[in-house]
C-alpha positions as CSV (number, residue, x, y, z in Angstrom):
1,X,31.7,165.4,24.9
2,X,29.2,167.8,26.3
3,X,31.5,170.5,25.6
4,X,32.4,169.7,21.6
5,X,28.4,169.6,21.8
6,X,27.5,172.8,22.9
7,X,30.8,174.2,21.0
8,X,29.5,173.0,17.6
9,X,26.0,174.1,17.9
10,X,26.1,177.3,19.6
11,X,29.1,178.4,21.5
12,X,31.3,178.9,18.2
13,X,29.3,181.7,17.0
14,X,30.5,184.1,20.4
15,X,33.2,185.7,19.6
16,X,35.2,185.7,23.1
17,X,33.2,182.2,24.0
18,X,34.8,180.8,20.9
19,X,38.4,181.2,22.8
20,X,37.5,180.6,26.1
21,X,36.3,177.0,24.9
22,X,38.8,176.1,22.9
23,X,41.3,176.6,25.6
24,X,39.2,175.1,27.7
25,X,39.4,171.6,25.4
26,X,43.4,171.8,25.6
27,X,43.3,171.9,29.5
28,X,41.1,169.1,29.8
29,X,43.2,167.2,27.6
30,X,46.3,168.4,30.9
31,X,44.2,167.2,33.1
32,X,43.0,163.5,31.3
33,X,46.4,163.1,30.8
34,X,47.4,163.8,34.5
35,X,44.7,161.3,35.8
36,X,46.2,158.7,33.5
37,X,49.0,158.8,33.8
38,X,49.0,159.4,38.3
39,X,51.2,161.9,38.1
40,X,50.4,165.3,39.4
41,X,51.2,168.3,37.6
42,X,52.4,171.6,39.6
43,X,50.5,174.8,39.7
44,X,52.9,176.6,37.4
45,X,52.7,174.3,34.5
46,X,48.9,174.4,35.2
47,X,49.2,178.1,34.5
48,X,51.4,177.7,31.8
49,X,49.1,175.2,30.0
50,X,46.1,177.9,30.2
51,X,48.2,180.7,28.8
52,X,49.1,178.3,26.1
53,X,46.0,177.4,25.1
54,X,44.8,180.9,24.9
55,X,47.3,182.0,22.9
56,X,47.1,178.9,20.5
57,X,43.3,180.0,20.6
58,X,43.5,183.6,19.8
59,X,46.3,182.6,17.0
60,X,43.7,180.2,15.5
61,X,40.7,183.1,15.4
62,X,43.3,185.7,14.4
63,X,44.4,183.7,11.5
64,X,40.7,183.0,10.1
65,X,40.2,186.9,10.5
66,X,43.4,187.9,8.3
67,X,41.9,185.1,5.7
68,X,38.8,186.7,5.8
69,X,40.5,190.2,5.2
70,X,41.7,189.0,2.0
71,X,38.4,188.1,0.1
72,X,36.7,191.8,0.0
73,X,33.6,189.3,-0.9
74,X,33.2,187.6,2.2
75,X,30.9,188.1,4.8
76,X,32.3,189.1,7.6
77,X,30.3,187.7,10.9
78,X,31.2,190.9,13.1
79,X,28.6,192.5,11.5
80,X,30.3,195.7,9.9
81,X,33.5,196.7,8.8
82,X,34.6,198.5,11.8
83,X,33.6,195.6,14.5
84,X,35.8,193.7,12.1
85,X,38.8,196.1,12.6
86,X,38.3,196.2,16.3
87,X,38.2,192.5,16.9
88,X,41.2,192.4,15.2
89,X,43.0,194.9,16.9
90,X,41.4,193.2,20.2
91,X,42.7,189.7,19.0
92,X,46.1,191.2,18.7
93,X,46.2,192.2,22.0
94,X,45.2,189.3,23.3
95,X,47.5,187.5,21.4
96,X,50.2,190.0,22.8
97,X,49.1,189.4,26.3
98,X,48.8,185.5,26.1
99,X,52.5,185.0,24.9
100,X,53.9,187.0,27.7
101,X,51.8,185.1,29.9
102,X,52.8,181.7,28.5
103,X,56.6,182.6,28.2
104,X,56.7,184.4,32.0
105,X,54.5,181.6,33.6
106,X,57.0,178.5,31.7
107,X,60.3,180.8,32.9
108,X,59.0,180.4,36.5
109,X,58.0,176.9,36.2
110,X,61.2,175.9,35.1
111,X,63.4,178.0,37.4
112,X,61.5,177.1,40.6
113,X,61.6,173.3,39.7
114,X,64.9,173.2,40.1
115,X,64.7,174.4,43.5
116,X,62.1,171.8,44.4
117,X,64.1,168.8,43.6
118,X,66.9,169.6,45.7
């Protein structure tokens, strides 16, 4: 609860912050469930959960920014046009980079569980 706190009052307003907590609210949500439920959940699904929820994080903020992009009368909170332009860009990259991660850190989970179990 501290964190939605801090989110809604200040932390949504940083730019890179923004992400970091927001992916930060989906892993807690891994790790409430893994304490409920008793069971414990492996590194690599750990590492796939994070990549996940940066991606889904970046998507989110890259979505509001091509919104924004359509309304040439909306304020734009990067300050000027070309901070706007590069944190797109930036976003993109990130975006870019968080998929891959997701996708290469799920491939591994799944192909090294099955050499686990045997």
């Amino acid at each position: 609860m501290g964190l939605q706190l801090f989110y809604s009052l200040s932390l949504k307003h940083i730019a890179i912050v923004d992400i970091l907590t927001l992916a930060t609210g989906y892993i807690i949500r891994v790790f409430a469930g893994e304490l409920i439920t008793g069971y414990h959940i492996s590194v690599w699904l750990l590492l796939t959960t994070v990549s996940l929820a940066l991606f889904l994080a970046v998507g989110k903020r890259r979505r509001e920014l091509t919104l924004i992009a359509q309304y040439s009368t909306a304020q734009i909170r990067c300050g000027s046009k070309i901070a706007f332009a590069l944190f797109r860009k930036t976003a993109d990259m990130y975006a870019a980079i968080f998929a891959t991660t997701a996708f290469i850190t799920y491939s591994l989970f799944t192909f090294l569980r099955q050499f686990t179990n045997q």
